[in-house]
C-alpha positions in Angstrom: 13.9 7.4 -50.5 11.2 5.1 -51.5 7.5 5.9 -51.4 4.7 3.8 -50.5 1.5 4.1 -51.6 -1.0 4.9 -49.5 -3.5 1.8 -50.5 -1.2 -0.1 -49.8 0.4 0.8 -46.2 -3.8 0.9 -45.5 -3.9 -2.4 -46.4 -0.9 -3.6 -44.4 -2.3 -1.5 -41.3 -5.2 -3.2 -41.7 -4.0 -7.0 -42.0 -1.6 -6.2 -38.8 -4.8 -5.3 -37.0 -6.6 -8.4 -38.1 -3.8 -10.3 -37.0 -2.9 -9.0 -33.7 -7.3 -8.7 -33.0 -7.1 -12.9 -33.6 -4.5 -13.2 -30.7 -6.1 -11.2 -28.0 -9.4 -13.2 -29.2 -7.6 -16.7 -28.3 -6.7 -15.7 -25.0 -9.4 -17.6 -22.4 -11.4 -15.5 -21.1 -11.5 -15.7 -17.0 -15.1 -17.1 -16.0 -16.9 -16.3 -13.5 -16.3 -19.2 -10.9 -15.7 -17.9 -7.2 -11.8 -19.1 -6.3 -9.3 -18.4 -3.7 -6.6 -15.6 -4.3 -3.3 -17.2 -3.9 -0.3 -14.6 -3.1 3.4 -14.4 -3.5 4.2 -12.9 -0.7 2.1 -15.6 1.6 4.0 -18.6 0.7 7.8 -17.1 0.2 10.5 -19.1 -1.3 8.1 -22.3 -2.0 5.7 -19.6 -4.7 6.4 -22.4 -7.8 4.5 -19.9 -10.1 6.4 -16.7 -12.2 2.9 -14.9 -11.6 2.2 -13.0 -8.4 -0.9 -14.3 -8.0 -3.5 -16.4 -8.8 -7.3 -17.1 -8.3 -7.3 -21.1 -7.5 -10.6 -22.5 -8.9 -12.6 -25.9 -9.6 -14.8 -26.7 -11.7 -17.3 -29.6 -11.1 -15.1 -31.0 -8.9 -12.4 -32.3 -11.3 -11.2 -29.5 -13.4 -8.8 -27.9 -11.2 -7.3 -24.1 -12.7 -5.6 -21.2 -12.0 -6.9 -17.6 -13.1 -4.8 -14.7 -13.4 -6.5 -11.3 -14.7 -6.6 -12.7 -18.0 -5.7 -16.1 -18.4 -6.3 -19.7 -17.3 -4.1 -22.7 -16.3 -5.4 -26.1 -16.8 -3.7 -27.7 -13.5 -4.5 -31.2 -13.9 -5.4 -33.3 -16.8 -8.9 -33.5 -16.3 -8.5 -29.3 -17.0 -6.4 -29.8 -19.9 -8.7 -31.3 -22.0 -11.6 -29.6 -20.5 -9.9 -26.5 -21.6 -8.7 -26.7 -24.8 -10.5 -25.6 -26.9 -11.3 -23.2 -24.5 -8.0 -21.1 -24.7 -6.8 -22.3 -21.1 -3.2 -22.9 -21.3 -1.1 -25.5 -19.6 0.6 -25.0 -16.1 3.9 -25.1 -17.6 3.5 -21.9 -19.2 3.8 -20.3 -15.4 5.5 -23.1 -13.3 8.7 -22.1 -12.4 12.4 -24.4 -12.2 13.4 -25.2 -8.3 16.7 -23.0 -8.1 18.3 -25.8 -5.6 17.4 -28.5 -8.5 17.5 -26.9 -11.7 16.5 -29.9 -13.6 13.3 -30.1 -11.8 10.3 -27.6 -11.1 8.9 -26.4 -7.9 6.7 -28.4 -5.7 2.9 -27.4 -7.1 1.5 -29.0 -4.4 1.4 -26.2 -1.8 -1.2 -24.4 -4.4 -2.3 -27.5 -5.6 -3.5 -28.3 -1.5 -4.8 -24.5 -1.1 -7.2 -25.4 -4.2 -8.5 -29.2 -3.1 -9.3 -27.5 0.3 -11.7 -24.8 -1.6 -13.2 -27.2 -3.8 -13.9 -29.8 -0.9 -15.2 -26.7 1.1 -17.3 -25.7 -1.6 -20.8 -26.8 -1.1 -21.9 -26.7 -4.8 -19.3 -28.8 -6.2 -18.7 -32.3 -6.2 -15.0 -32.8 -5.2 -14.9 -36.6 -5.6 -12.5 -37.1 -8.2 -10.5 -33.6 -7.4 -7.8 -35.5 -5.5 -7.2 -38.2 -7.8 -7.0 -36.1 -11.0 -4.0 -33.9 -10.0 -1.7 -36.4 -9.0 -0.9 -36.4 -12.6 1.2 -33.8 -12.5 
């Protein structure tokens, strides 16, 4: 049996740590925007996400996202690039295949509605170009 010295499995401990304290660091971290809590269990066999749930959120009326307890989904386009260089991720991450068309993914738009309807009910934010900016998906 080979022994390892202990300055050096210190030193690999170390670098590991480093490593794995980098990742959790790129993860976005979930603002503090008020959304609306999406559920599973409320929309049944249409739920296109493989989360449980979601927080639907907007952002000055064109950057349209999804939080879950720790991450954040750029939606639409606008969000994308918006989020960046933020640590939001893209949709795709999280949107789900249609099991009747595997080829194709589920139909966003019943979350997609849910979150137009908060930002257009939301008095602080301008919603003008919400509508137009997810259609890209």
């Amino acid at each position: 049996m080979k022994k390892i010295s202990y300055p050096l499995l210190i030193v690999l401990v170390v670098c590991l740590g480093v490593g794995a304290n980098d990742l959790i660091n790129e993860r976005a971290q979930p603002l503090k925007i008020e959304g609306k809590w999406l559920h599973k269990k409320d929309f049944g066999q249409i739920w296109p996400l493989a989360v449980d749930s979601v927080q639907m959120c907007c952002k000055e009326g064109k950057y349209l996202f999804l939080q879950t307890r720790d991450r954040i989904f750029a939606i639409n386009k606008a969000a994308e690039v918006y989020g960046r260089d933020k640590g939001w991720e893209v949709i795709d991450k999280i949107w789900v295949f249609d099991p009747n068309r595997p080829s194709k993914k589920m139909d966003l738009s019943v979350i997609i509605d849910e979150g137009v309807k908060h930002c257009e009910n939301n008095p602080n934010v301008n919603h003008q170009h919400t509508i137009a900016s997810y259609t890209s998906y």
